[in-house]
DORO-835750 format. One record per residue (C-alpha): x negated, y, z negated. Coordinates in steps of 0.5 Angstrom, whole numbers. Last residue first. Example, Ala and Ser with C-alpha at 12.3 -4.5 7.8 and 13.67 -1.06 7.14 Angstrom:
- px, py, pz
- -27, -2, -14
- -25, -9, -16
***
This chain:
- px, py, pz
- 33, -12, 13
- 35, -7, 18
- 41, -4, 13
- 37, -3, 7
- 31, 1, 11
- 37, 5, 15
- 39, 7, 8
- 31, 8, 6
- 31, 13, 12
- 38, 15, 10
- 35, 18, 3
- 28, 20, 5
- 32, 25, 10
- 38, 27, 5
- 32, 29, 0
- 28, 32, 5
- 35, 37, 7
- 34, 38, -1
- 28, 41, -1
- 30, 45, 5
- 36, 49, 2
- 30, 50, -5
- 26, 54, -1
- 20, 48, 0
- 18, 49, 7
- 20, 43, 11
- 23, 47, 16
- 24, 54, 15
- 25, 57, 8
- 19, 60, 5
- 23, 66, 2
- 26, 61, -4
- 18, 60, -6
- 18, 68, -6
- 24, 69, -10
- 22, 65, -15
- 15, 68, -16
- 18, 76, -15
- 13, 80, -12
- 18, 80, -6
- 23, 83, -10
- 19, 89, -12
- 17, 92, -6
- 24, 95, -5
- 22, 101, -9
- 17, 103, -3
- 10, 102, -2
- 7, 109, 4
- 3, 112, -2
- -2, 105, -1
- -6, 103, -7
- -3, 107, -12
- 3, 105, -9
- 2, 100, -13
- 1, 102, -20
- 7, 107, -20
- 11, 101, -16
- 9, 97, -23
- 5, 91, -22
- 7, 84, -25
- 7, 80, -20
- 0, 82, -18
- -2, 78, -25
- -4, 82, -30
- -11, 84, -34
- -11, 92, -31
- -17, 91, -27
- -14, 84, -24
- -9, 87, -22
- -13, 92, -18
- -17, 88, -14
- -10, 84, -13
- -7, 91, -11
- -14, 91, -6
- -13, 85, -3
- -6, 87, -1
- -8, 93, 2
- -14, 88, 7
- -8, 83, 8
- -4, 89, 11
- -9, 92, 14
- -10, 84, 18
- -3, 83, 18
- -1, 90, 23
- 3, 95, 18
- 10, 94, 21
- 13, 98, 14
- 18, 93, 12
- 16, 86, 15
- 8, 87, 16
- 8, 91, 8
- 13, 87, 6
- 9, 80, 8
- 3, 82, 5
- 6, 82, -2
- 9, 76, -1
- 1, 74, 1
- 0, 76, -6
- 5, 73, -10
- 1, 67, -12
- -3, 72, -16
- -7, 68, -20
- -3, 67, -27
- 4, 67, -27
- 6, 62, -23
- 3, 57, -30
- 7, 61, -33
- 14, 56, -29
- 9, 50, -30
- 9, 51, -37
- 16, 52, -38
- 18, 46, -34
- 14, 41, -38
- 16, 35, -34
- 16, 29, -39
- 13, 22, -36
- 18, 16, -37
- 20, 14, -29
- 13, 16, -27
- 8, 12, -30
- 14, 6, -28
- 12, 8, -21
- 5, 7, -22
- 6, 0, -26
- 10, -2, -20
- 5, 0, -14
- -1, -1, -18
- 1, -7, -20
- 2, -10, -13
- -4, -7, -11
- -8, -10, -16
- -6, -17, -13
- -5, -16, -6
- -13, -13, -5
- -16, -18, -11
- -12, -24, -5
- -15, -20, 1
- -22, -20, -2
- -20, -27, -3
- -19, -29, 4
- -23, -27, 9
- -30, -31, 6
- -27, -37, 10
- -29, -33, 16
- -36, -34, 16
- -34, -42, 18
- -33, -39, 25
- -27, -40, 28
- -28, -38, 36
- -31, -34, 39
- -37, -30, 37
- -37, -27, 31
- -41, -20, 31
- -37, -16, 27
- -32, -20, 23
- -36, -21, 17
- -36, -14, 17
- -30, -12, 17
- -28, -16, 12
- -33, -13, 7
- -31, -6, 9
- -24, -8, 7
- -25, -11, 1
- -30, -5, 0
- -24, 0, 0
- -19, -3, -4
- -24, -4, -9
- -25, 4, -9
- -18, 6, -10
- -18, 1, -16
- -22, 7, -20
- -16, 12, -18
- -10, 7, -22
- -15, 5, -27
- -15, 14, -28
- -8, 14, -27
- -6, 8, -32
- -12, 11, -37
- -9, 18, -38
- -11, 18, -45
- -9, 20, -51
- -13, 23, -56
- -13, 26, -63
- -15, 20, -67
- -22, 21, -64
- -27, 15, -65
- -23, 9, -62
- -20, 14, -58
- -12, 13, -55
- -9, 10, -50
- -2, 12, -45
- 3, 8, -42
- 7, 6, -46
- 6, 13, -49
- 10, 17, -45
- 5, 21, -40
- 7, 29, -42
- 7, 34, -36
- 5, 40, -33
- 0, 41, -39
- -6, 44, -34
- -11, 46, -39
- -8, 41, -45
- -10, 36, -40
- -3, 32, -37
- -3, 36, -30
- -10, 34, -29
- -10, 26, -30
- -3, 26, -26
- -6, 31, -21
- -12, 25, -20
- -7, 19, -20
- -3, 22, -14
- -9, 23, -10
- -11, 16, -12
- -4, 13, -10
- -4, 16, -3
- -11, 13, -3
- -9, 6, -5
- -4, 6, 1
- -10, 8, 5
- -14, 2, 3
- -7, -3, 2
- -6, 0, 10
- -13, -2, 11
- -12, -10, 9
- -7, -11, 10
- -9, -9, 18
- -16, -13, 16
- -12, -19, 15
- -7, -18, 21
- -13, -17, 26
- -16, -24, 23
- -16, -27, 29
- -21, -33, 31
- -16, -39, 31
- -12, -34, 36
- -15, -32, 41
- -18, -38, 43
- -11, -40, 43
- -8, -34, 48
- -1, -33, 47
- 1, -33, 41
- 8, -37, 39
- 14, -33, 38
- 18, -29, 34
- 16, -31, 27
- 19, -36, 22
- 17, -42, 20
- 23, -46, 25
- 23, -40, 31
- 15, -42, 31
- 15, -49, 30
- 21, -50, 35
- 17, -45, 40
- 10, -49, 39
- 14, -54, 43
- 8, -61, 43
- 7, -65, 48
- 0, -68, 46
- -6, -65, 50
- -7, -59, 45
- -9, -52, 46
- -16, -49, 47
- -18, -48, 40
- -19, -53, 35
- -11, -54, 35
- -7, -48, 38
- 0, -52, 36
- 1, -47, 30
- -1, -39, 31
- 6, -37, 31
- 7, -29, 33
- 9, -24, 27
- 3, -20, 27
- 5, -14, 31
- 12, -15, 28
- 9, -15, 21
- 3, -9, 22
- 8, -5, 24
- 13, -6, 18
- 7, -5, 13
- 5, 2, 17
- 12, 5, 16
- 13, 3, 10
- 5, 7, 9
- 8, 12, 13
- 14, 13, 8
- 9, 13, 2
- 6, 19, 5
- 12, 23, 6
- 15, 21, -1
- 8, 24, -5
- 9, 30, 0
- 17, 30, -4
- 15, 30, -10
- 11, 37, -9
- 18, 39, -6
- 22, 37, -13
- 16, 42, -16
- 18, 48, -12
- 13, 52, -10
- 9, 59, -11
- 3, 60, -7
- -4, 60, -7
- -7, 58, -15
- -14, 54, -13
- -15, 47, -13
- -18, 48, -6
- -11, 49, -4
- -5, 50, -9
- 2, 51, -10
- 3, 54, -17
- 10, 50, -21
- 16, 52, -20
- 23, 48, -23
- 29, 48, -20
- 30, 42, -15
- 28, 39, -22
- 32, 33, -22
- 34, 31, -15
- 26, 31, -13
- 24, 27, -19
- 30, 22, -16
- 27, 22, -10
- 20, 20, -12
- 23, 15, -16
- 26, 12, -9
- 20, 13, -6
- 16, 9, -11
- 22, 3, -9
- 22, 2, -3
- 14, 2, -4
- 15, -4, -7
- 19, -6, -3
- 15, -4, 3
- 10, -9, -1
- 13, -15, -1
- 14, -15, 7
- 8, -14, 8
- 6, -20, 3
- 11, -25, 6
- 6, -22, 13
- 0, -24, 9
- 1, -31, 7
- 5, -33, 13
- -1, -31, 17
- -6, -34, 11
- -2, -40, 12
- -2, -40, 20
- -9, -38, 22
- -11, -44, 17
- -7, -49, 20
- -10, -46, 27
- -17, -47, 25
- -16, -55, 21
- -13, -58, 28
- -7, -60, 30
- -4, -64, 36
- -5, -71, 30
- -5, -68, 23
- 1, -71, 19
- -2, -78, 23
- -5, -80, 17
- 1, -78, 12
- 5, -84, 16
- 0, -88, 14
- 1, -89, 7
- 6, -84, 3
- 4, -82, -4
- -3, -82, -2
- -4, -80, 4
- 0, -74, 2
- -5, -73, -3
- -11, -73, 2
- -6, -68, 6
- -6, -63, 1
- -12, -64, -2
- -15, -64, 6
- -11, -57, 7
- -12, -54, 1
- -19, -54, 2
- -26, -58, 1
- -23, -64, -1
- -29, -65, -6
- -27, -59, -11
- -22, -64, -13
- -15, -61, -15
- -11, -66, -19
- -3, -64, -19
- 1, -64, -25
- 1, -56, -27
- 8, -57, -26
- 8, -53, -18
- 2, -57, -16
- 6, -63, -17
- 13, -60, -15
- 10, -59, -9
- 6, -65, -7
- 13, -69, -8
- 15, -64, -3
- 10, -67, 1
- 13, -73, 0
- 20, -72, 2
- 17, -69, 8
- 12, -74, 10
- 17, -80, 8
- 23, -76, 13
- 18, -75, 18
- 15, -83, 19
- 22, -85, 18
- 25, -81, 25
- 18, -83, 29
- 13, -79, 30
- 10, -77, 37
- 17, -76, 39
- 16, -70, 41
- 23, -68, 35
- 19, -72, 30
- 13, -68, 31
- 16, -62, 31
- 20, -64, 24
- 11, -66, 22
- 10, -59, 24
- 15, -56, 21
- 14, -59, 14
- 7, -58, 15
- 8, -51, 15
- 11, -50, 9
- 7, -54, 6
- 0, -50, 8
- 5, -44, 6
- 7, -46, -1
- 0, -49, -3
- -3, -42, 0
- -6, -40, -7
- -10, -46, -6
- -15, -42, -2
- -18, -39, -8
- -21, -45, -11
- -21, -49, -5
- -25, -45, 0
- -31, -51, -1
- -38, -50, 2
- -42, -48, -3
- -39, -52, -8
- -39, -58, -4
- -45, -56, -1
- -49, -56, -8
- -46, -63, -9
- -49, -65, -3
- -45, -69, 3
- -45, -76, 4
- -51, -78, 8
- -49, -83, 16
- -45, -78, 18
- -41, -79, 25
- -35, -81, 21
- -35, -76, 16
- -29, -72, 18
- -24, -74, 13
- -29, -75, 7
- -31, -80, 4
- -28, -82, -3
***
């Protein structure tokens, strides 16, 4: 069967361009979308009076017969049809004669492919704040659980400062919040119709790219077509906000990885979602985090490569851009797992709270407390106070403790002016209770993020 634009060819195309050339093996993911807009082009149709009352009855119903076809496995793709939307169209064609032909009039294969990947990627979008609606709630949850149990902070990998786990929860909250933001962003900055654009230049035909607009959807028709067959900004930003969302997931992945090693022993992954050794009975492994960090980079170079494809396309459609969608298709994919099976990971791990709570104990995360006495009480300038405190520490590690436990004889060894009233701000819970300004951990701040987080989520619910 000659192909739909091979008028003024005189050769059929090769078998090897056809497989070359064809998209269908992935771009038939956008069945739905590619109905969904031939249903609103051909009602537009209707309206213009470019098609009469039976041509888009019989178009719509037959192309929902072709969506049940595809839909039950029925459907015959050939690799020859190129795309989704010449399979599409060819069995359409088929089932409904000659009204299926004129299906294509004002509209050209470059503003219908805007407009399916556009429909696919903001639908994704909108999935994703979901998910991550989700994460943030777990997140929540954990906060609300252990509000009371510490753990070392740290900075460089290296024990600084008593927090509390539920704050730790809660930077994790904050970052998956950003990336809902940034999925919302990206949908109402995207979320303008590319339908009626045709090749490049508009249409001739007394099309209202208003009605297809408001019929799939979005806010309105974009502005400028020449912009618009050749836009691919919406692909490139899920693009980026699922790279940097992997990133979050990655950070998180990598202290699940440490905190569930016999040396950290923070927590206990359930066994759902553990492994073990095919030569070592003892083991039980962190693949799930660990598949979760090894993604992140997958994420990365589905974004590099649509970049790069796109840096010197000169306008309009070129066919370099059919290689926009299956980096984005691997990207939602694995993304999506990710944000469920992540969530799931967390929902059934063990927090050790004994074991974080000895783990404060170790490394002097007092030391700046100690600091704080000596600048509050006794009006020593910081910098000689930082020097005093580095000496006790000095001395701490001489005698085999941690700094919270030096007596005032021992401290006062150190400097004569120390006082009884010292020992409090050694203590480790005290001291992440002292850090209580806005957005510290004091457990009264944590509980001020957790009531943030929760109205963030309900406004989400009600905007929606």
């Amino acid at each position: 069967m000659a192909k739909m634009w091979s008028g003024r060819f005189e050769k059929e195309a090769s078998a090897l361009l056809d497989e070359f050339n064809a998209s269908l093996p992935f771009d038939k993911n956008l069945y739905k979308q590619d109905i969904q807009g031939s249903i609103a082009h051909a009602k537009m149709l209707g309206r213009q009076g470019i098609l009469s009352v039976e041509e888009v009855e019989s178009i719509i119903e037959g192309l929902k017969k072709v969506q049940d076809e595809i839909e039950s496995g029925q459907f015959e793709w050939n690799i020859k049809d190129e795309d989704i939307h010449m399979a599409i169209e060819k069995r359409l064609t088929e089932l409904v004669g000659e009204a299926g032909k004129k299906l294509h009039t004002a509209r050209s294969r470059n503003d219908q492919v805007a407009l399916d990947f556009r429909l696919y990627v903001l639908q994704k979008d909108l999935h994703f704040v979901s998910l991550l609606e989700n994460l943030v709630t777990t997140f929540i949850d954990l906060a609300k659980k252990y509000k009371n149990v510490l753990l070392p902070g740290m900075t460089h990998l290296q024990h600084a400062q008593p927090i509390n786990f539920a704050y730790h929860m809660l930077a994790y909250a904050s970052m998956f919040k950003r990336d809902i933001e940034r999925f919302l962003d990206s949908y109402e900055r995207n979320n303008y119709s590319p339908l009626g654009c045709a090749a490049l230049a508009g249409t001739p035909h007394p099309v209202d790219r208003e009605f297809t607009a408001k019929e799939l959807g979005f806010e309105a028709p974009t502005i400028n077509c020449l912009d618009t067959v050749s836009d691919r900004d919406f692909a490139l930003e899920i693009l980026f906000n699922i790279a940097t969302m992997m990133m979050h997931i990655s950070r998180l992945a990598e202290e699940l990885i440490l905190w569930s090693s016999y040396e950290f022993g923070y927590i206990t992954l359930s066994d759902e979602y553990s492994t073990g050794s095919s030569i070592m009975p003892q083991k039980k492994n962190p693949d799930v985090p660990e598949l979760l960090r090894g993604k992140t980079g997958r994420a990365y170079g589905n974004l590099m490569a649509l970049l790069t494809v796109m840096k010197g396309l000169p306008l309009a459609y070129n066919k370099d851009m059919q290689e926009d969608k299956e980096g984005v298709f691997d990207s939602v994919k694995n993304a999506e797992i990710s944000l469920i099976i992540l969530n799931e990971v967390l929902k059934t791990m063990k927090v050790n709270e004994e074991r974080m709570y000895r783990a404060t104990k170790i490394g002097h995360l007092t030391a700046t407390d100690l600091a704080d006495y000596l600048v509050q009480k006794l009006h020593i300038p910081f910098r000689e106070a930082h020097h005093i405190t580095g000496r006790a520490v000095a001395l701490a590690e001489k005698l085999g403790k941690d700094i919270s436990d030096l007596t005032l004889e021992e401290l006062r060894q150190i400097d004569s002016r120390i006082e009884a009233d010292v020992l409090p701000y050694l203590d480790v819970g005290r001291s992440m209770e002292s850090r209580n300004s806005f957005g510290g951990t004091a457990t009264q701040q944590v509980e001020k993020q957790i009531a943030y987080f929760e109205d963030f989520l309900q406004k989400l619910k009600k905007s929606s």
